[in-house]
N, C-alpha and C positions, 0 to 999 in steps of 0.2 A: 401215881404210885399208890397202893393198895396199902392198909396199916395192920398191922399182924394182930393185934388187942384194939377192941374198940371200946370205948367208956362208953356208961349205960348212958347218959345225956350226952350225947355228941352234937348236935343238932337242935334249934330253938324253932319251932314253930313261927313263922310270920302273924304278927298279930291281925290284919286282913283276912286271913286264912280259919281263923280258929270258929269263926260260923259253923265251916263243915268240918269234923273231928270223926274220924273213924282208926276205932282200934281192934289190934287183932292179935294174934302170940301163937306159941308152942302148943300141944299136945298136953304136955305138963302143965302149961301155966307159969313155968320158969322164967322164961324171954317172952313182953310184952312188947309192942311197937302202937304207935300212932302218926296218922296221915289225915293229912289234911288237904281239902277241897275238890276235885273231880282230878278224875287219871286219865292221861293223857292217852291213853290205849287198856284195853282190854281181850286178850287174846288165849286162844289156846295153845300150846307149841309141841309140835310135834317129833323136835330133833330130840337125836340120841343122846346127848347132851344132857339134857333136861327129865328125859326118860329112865336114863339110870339114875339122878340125883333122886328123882321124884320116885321112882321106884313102881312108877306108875306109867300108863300105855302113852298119858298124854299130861301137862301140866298147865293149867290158866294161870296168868300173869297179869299184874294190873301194873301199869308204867306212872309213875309222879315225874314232878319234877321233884330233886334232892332236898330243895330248901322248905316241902313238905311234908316230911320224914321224919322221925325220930324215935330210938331206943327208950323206952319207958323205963325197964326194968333188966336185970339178971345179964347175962352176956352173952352172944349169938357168937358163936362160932365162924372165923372165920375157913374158906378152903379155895384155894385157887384150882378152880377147877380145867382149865384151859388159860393158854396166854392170855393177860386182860381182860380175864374175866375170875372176877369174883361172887361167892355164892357162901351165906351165912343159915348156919343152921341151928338147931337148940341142942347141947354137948350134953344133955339130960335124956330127952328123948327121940332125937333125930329129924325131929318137924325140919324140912327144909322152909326158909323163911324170906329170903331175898338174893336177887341177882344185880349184879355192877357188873358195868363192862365200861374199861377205860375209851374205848371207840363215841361214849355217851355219859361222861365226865358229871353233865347237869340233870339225869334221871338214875332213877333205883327201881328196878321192880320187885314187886310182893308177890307170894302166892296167895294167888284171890281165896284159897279155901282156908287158909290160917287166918281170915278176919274174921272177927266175931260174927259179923252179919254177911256171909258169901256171898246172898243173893242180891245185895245192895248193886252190884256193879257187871251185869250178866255182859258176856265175851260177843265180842263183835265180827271177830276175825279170827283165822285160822291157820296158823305159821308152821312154816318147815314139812309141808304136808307132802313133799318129794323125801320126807324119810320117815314119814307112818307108816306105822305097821301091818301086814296085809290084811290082816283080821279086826282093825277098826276102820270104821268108817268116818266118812268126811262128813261134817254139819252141813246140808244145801242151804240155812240160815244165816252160814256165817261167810261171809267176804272169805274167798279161798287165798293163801299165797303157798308159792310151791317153795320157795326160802322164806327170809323175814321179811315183815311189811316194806320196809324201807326200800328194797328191793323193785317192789311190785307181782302184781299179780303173774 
């Protein structure tokens, strides 16, 4: 079940973890987050879904697991954007900032471009590419999936 306010320190960092430390936020600077250690996916997504939130043709996502996560600062917006799935964003200037879907309870994904440092974690894969748009094109770099990875190609 999803929580309608979320407190700025919800979530403690694994002390093992704190080597890798990468932080990332809002547009404004409002809503900070930090993650820690390598993401378990990095992809770009194609659905519609994600396209109107993002407001944009296509959105990158970086996948953690949950217990390397946490709210820094200010308060991310919750919005249930579909059944079981949740999407938090900055109530200041709109930066879309992370996705939950209850189907995957022990990860959060991040938008890879809200981190301070993007380039840190370049996309490997290419999801939902059976609902791109006909005027973008497909990465031939990136591992294609016509739904989400889990799926397969």
């Amino acid at each position: 079940m999803f929580w309608p306010a979320l407190p700025v320190r919800w979530l403690c960092v694994p002390e093992l973890a704190r080597s890798q430390i990468y932080e990332g936020g809002c547009l404004c600077g409002a809503v900070r987050y930090r993650l820690s250690g390598s993401p378990l996916h990095s992809v770009i997504c194609h659905c519609l879904s994600c396209r109107r939130a993002g407001g944009a043709p296509t959105v990158a996502w970086l996948t953690f697991e949950r217990t390397r996560f946490e709210w820094l600062s200010g308060r991310a917006q919750p919005y249930v954007s579909s059944p079981g799935v949740l999407r938090c964003f900055c109530g200041s200037c709109g930066s879309p900032l992370s996705y939950e879907n209850e189907a995957s309870p022990g990860t959060i994904d991040v938008t890879t471009a809200s981190l301070d440092d993007a380039n840190r974690f370049p996309p490997t894969r290419e999801v939902w590419l059976e609902h791109k748009l006909s005027w973008q094109g497909a990465n031939p770099a990136l591992e294609p999936f016509a739904r989400d990875s889990a799926a397969g190609p």
